[in-house]
C-alpha positions, 0 to 999 in steps of 0.5 A: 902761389901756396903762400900767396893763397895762405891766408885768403882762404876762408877759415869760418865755414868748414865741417859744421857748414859742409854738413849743414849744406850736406844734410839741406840738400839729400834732405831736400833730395830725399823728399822730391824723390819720396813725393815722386815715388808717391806718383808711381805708386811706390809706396813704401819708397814714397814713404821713407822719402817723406820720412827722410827730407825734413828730419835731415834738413832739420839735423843740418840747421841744428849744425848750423845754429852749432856754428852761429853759436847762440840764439841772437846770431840765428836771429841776426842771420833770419831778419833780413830777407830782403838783402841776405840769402840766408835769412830767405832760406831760413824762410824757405827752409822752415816752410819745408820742414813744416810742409813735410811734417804735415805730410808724414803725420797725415799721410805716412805716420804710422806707415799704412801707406794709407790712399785716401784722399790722394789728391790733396795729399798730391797736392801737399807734396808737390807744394813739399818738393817745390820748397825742397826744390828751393832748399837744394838750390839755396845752398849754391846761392847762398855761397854765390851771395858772398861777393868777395870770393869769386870761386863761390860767385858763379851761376854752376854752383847752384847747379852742382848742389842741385845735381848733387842734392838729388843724386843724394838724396835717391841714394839715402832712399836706396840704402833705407829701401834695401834696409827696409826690403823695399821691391828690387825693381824699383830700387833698379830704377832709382839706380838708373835714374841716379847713373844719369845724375852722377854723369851730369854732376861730373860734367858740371863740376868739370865744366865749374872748375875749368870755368874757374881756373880760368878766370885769374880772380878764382884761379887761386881757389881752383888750384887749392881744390886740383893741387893744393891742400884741398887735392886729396879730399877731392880726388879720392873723396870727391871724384872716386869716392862720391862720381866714379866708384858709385857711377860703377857700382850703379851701371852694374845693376847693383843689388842689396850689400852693393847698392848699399856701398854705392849709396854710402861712398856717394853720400861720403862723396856729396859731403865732401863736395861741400867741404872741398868747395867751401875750402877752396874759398878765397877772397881775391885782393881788390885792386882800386886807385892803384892800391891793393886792398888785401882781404882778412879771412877772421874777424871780429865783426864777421862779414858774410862768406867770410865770417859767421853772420850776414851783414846787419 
């Protein structure tokens, strides 16, 4: 199986796309548990929150422009919208960044937590955390989108960024509220919340894997990730370091250092999910008239989900 796999895995999207993918989704998650955190009247939470989303989102996409390498790729990727996901989530993901730049210069910046005029600041950041909404779910269907590897073409992925996206985003808000001496209470709760996410997460990603390794044209991505090259990243930075450790660490009522090692291991763990799932990508051989059409994983007119652009 190992030599049949070698060289059906996809080797384009590795470490620069994982932390785009990474930084989209805490970015995103960071900013929907700021503007909820605003609604409890949190506010100093509510403010790391909003000052946290869009930089990171913005960090990532200058990783993927890293990838894509010059301007004129990131024009190919943005000018379709009507047929290539990426160039609908460049579009969603510059209303976001714009959404919460305006919500931290008017509301946040320089951080007086200022209360005036709260409903249409509401109204800024529920229109912010739609869009950050929209961010966190692209980045599965943005994979999901290339059709020819059937480990990516599953409806759980959005699902599993999603659950992952918002676990790390509360965590890259617990380590910069225990950093900035936010109230311990509040803190406690995003915890609690957290616990429910890391559970559900673990489940989603039991139930893709299991629902993957079934399926005979994503068994061979499934074994890469459980047993094969992929393993190691995935037991210990996944599932101990990003799931369990954290899941802990959490229920114990963590506190100040702890809480601040469970939010590091599970933003480790969140990277790494990203890294472990573009791994396991590979594109099955198609099998039409009787001839096995075997798929490339380099080119030099890449194609999408296996190169670096979408297709013209």
């Amino acid at each position: 199986m190992s030599s049949q796999l070698h060289g059906l895995v996809q080797t384009e999207w590795r470490w620069l796309i994982a932390i785009y993918l990474f930084l989209a989704g805490v970015g995103g998650g960071a900013h929907i548990t700021g503007v909820a955190a605003d609604f409890l009247g949190w506010t100093k939470l509510a403010n790391l929150g909003i000052c946290l989303g869009w930089p990171l989102v913005l960090i990532g996409c200058l990783c993927l422009l890293g990838d894509l390498g010059n301007m004129g790729n990131a024009w190919r990727v943005a000018r379709k919208p009507d047929t290539s996901w990426i160039a609908r989530g460049t579009l969603i993901i510059s209303i976001f960044m714009l959404v919460g730049f305006i919500h931290m210069l008017l509301w946040v910046w320089p951080g007086t937590g200022d209360t005036t005029d709260s409903t249409t600041r509401h109204v800024v950041g529920v229109l912010g955390a739609s869009f950050a909404f929209a961010t966190m779910i692209y980045t599965g269907l943005l994979l999901g989108d290339a059709i020819p590897i059937p480990f990516w073409s599953t409806a759980l992925l959005p699902i599993l960024f999603f659950l992952s996206a918002l676990s790390t985003g509360i965590m890259a808000v617990i380590l910069a509220g225990v950093t900035a001496g936010a109230d311990e209470v509040q803190l406690l709760t995003l915890a609690k919340v957290d616990i429910l996410l890391i559970a559900a997460e673990a489940l989603v990603l039991a139930v893709y894997l299991h629902g993957t390794y079934r399926l005979p044209n994503s068994r061979m991505s499934a074994e890469h990730v459980l047993k094969g090259a992929a393993a190691p990243m995935f037991w210990l930075g996944v599932v101990v370091c990003g799931l369990a450790l954290p899941l802990v660490i959490d229920a114990s009522g963590s506190r100040g250092a702890a809480a601040v090692l469970a939010s590091t291991l599970g933003l480790i763990g969140g990277l790494c999910l990203r890294y472990v799932v573009l791994a396991g990508g590979a594109a099955y051989p198609i099998v039409a008239a009787g001839f096995t059409f075997r798929p490339v994983t380099r080119l030099k007119e890449p194609v999408p989900g296996i190169g670096k652009l979408p297709p013209s």
